[in-house]
N, C-alpha and C positions, 0 to 999 in steps of 0.2 A: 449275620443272617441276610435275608432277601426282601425286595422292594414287592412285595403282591398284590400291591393294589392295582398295579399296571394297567386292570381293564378300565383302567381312567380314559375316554374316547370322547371325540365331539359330540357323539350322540348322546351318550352316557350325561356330559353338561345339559344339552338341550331340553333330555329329558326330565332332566332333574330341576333345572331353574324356572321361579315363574317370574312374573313381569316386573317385581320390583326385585327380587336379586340380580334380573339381568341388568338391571343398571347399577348395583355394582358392581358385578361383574365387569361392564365397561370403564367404571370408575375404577380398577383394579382391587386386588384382593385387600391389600392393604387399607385401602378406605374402607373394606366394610367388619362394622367393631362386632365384637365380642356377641352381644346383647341382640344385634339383627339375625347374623348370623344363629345364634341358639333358636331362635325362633322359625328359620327357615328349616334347618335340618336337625330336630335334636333328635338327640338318640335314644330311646324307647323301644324294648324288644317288643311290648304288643303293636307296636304303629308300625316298624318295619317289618313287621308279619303280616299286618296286614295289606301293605303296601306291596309286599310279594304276591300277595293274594290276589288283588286286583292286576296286577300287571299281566297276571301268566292264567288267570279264572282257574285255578286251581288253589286245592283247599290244601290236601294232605301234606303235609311236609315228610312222612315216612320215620321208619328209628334210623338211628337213636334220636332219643329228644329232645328238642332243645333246650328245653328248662331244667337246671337253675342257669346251665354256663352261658343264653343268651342275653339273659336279663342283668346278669351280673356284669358282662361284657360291657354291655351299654353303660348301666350305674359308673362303673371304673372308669368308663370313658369322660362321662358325664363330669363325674365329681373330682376323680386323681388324675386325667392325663392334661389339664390343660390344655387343650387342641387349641388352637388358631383357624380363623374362620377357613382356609385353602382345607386342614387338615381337617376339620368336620367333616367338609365337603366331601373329602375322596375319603375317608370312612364308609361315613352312611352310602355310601355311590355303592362302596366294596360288599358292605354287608347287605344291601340290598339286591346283590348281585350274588351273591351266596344264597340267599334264601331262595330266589327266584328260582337257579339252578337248580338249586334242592327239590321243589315241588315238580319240577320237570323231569329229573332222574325218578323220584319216586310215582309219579305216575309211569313210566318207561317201564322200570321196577317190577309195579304191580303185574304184567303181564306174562312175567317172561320167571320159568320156574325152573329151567336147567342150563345150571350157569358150569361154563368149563371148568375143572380147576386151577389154581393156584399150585403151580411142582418146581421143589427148590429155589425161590426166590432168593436173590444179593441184596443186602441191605447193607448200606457205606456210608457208617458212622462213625462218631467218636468227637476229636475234638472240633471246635467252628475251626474255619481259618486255618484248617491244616491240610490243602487240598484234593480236598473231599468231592470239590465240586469238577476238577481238574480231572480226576478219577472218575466220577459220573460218566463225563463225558468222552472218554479214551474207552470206557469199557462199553457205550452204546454206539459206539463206533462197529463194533461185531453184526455184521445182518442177523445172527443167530440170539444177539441180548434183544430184548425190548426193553426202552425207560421211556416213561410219560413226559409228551413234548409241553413247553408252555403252552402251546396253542390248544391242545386237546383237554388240559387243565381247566383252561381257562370258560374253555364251550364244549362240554363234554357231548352237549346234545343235539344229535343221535348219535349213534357210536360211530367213531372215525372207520370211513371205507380204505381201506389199505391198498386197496387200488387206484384210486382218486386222492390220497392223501396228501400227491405233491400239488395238488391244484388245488386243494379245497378251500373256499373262502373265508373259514375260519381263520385260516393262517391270515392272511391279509387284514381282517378285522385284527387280529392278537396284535401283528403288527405295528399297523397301526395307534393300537393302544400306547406299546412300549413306546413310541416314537413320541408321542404325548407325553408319556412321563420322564422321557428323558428331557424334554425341554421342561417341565418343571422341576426334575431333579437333576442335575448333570451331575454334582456329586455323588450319584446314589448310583449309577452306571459306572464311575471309575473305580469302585471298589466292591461292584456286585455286578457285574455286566450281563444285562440275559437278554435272548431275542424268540421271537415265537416258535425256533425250529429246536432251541436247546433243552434237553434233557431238566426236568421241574424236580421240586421236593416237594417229600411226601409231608410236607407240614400242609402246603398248599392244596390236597387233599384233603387234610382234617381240617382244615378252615369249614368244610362244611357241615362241621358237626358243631363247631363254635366250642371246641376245646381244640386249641394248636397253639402252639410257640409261634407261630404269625404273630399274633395280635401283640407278643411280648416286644416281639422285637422292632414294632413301628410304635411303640409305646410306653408310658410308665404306667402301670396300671397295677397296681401291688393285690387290691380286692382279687381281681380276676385274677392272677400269679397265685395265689395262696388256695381259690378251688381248683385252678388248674392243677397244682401239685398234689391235691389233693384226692383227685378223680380216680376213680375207675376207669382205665385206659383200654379196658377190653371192648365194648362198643365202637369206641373209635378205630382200632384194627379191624374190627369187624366192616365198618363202612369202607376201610381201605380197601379191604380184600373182594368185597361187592363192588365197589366203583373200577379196581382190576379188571374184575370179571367183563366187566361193562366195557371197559376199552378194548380188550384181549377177543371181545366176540366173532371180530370175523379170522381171527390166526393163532390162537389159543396154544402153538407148539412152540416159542420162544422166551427162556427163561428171563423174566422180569429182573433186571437191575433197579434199583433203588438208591433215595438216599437223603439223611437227613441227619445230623450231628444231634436232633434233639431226641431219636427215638432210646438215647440213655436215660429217658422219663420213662419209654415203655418197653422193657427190654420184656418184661414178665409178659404183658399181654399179647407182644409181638409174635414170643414161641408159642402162646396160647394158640393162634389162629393159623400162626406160620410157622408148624411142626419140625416142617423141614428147611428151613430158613438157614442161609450164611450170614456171616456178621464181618466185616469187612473195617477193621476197626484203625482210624487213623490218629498219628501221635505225633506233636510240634513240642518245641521248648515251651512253654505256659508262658514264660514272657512275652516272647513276641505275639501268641496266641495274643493277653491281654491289650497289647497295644494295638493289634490289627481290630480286634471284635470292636474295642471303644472306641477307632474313627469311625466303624461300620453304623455301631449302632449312635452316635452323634451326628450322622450324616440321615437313619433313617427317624429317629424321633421329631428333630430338628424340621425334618419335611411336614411332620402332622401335629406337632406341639410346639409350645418354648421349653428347649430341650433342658434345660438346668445346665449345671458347669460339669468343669471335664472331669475333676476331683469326685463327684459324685457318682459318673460314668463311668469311669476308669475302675474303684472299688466296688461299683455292683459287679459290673464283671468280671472280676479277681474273682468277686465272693458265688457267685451263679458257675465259673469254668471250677472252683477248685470241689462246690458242693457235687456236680455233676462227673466230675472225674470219679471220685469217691463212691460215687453211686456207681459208677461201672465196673469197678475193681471190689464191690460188695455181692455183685450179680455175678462177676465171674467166679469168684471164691465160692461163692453158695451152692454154684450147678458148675462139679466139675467133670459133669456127663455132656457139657456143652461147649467144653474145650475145644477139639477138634473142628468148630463148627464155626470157630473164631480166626481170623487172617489177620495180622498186625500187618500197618503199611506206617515208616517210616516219611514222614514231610522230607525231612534231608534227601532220602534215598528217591521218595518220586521224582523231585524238583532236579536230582544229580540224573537219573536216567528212567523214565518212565517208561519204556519197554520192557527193561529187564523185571520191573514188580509188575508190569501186568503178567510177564510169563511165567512166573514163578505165582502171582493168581492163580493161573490158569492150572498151571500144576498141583497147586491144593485142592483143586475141581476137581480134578483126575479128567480135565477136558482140554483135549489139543485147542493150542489159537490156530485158528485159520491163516492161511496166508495172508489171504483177502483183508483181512480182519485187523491183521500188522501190519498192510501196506496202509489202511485206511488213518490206524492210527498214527505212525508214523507223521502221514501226513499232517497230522492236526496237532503234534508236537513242533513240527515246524514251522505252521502257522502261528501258533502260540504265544501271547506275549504277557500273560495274565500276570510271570511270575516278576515281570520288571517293575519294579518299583515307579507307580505312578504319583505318588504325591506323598509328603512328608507327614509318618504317621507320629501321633504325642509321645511322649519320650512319658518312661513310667512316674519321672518326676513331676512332670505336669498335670497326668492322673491322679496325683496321689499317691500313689502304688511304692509300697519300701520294699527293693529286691529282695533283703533279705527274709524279710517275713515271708513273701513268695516263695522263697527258696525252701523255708523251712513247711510251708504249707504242702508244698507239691515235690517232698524230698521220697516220699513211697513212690507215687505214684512214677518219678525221673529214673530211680532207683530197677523197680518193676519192667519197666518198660527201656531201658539203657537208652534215654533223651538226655543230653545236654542242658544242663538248663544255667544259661546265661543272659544277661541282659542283653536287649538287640543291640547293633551298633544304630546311633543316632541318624538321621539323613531320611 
């Protein structure tokens, strides 16, 4: 999954520290314990709403509501993630920063009553870590796709001028951000690399409804996992497809790409609001999937908590890719009026030749690629180096993880889908 707290910024500390955490803060993070730390920033859905409140003098927060998945958020934080005083920090920094936003689009909101539509949207999901994100970014390479950049994610407000977009100072602030957290995560960059001009996930969107697979994956937090699964996921499309509208206001004529591995939680609510919706579904060996997710997510809990051991990471993730598989291949069987609407993209085959599956994309659209549009990607196949092996990921015996029981978990799903499914080589 992805590092979202990014808009971690000098200011963002300033704002937040008063006179005796800045001297721990100069003391470094590490001196300051447990116990000072909870008191400087604990987590409370009614304080950080009201902290949003005063910041922005704005009251309303807008639907959907925040409660119960705010309050719950915090509790889980509170009570099951263990945070470390850094990760408190850039929590509460994020969710204060979420709300803030919030109260600022829905004032925006309140005024404005004819919103373009939403026609034919790409959504590019399926498993993590099967170059999904590699995909995003080849397919908003087209002048003719839109995907929402980090930077516009990040500072939706006002809506991005399309004119002024290369200059605009958001970008520099996003920047900036990530630059900050790449110096406090530089593991979290070599296996999740994002910068303020790349194409974002729509989880990072629902972060502001405070129901998203964000908060899962920079955390343990089992309370909030269990209403999360549990939700009503059609409000949260709803907000997606309003916060669209809100970006798309001043060129509202180019098909929105998307993308996110976790929206196989909302595949129902998704054709709810997104009638006409593609489904762009990508498929890796489950093994290696499990070994790539478990340094991701031990590299991002590890930033905001004490991450527990690998054995216990390794099998949640077995047990989260094989229930979510399962979930997709239930949704495809159920609506087999929505077949056609689905694109399989093989990991092997993107990684062997990335052109030939965007054109064969492009052919399931019944839409020529532009030439333009192949030179551009091109380019950025070339540039590319995402698929080289940057650092040595857990071999599934040091997970935990027994291939064969894998094997046998994910024998429909390998079967189904004609994936290979062998252990990685080690290295």
């Amino acid at each position: 999954m992805r590092p979202h707290n990014s808009r971690f910024s000098p200011q963002d500390v300033m704002h937040e520290i008063t006179e005796p955490s800045r001297f721990a803060l100069r003391a470094g993070w590490s001196g300051l314990g447990d116990a000072v730390s909870r008191r400087l920033w604990f987590l409370k859905g009614e304080s950080l709403c009201a902290a949003a409140r005063r910041r922005t003098g704005l009251v309303d927060f807008g639907d959907p509501p925040l409660e119960p998945a705010l309050s719950t958020l915090a509790d889980s934080l509170e009570q099951e993630a263990d945070l470390h005083p850094l990760g408190r920090f850039l929590i509460r920094t994020h969710l204060q920063d979420l709300l803030a936003t919030r109260l600022r689009l829905a004032a925006q909101w309140s005024s404005v009553h004819d919103c373009p539509p939403i026609e034919r949207p790409l959504f590019i999901t399926g498993m993590p870590r099967s170059g999904s994100t590699f995909l995003h970014e080849l397919l908003a390479e087209d002048p003719g796709n839109r995907a929402p950049r980090v930077w516009e994610v990040m500072f939706p407000c006002p809506a991005p001028n399309p004119g002024g977009s290369h200059d605009d100072p958001r970008i520099r602030r996003a920047a900036a951000g990530l630059w900050w957290f790449r110096r406090l995560a530089p593991e979290a960059d070599a296996v999740f690399p994002m910068r303020a001009r790349t194409p974002h996930e729509c989880v990072a969107i629902h972060s502001y409804t405070m129901l998203s697979d964000e908060f899962l994956s920079t955390c343990r937090i089992p309370s909030y996992e269990r209403l999360l699964r549990s939700a009503d996921l059609r409000p949260v499309y709803a907000w997606q497809k309003r916060f669209l509208q809100h970006l798309q206001q001043p060129s509202p004529h180019r098909r929105w790409v998307l993308k996110s591995p976790d929206h196989v939680y909302g595949l129902e609510a998704l054709f709810a609001l997104f009638p006409d919706a593609r489904i762009i579904q990508t498929h890796r060996n489950p093994l290696e999937v499990i070994e790539s997710s478990s340094r991701l997510t031990e590299v991002l809990w590890g930033l905001y908590a004490r991450s527990g051991n690998r054995e216990e990471i390794g099998l949640r993730e077995a047990r989260v890719l094989s229930e979510s598989m399962d979930r997709f291949l239930l949704f495809r069987d159920r609506h087999p009026e929505l077949q056609e609407r689905f694109i399989d993209v093989k990991y092997s085959e993107l990684v062997a030749d990335p052109l030939s599956v965007v054109r064969r994309i492009y052919q399931r659209l019944e839409t020529p690629l532009p030439e333009l549009a192949a030179q551009r990607m091109s380019s950025l196949v070339a540039k590319r180096s995402r698929y080289r092996r940057r650092r040595r990921r857990p071999a599934l015996a040091e997970l935990g993880v027994e291939p064969r029981v894998e094997a046998h978990r994910f024998q429909h799903y390998c079967s189904r889908f004609d994936i290979a499914l062998r252990e990685a080589e080690p290295g």
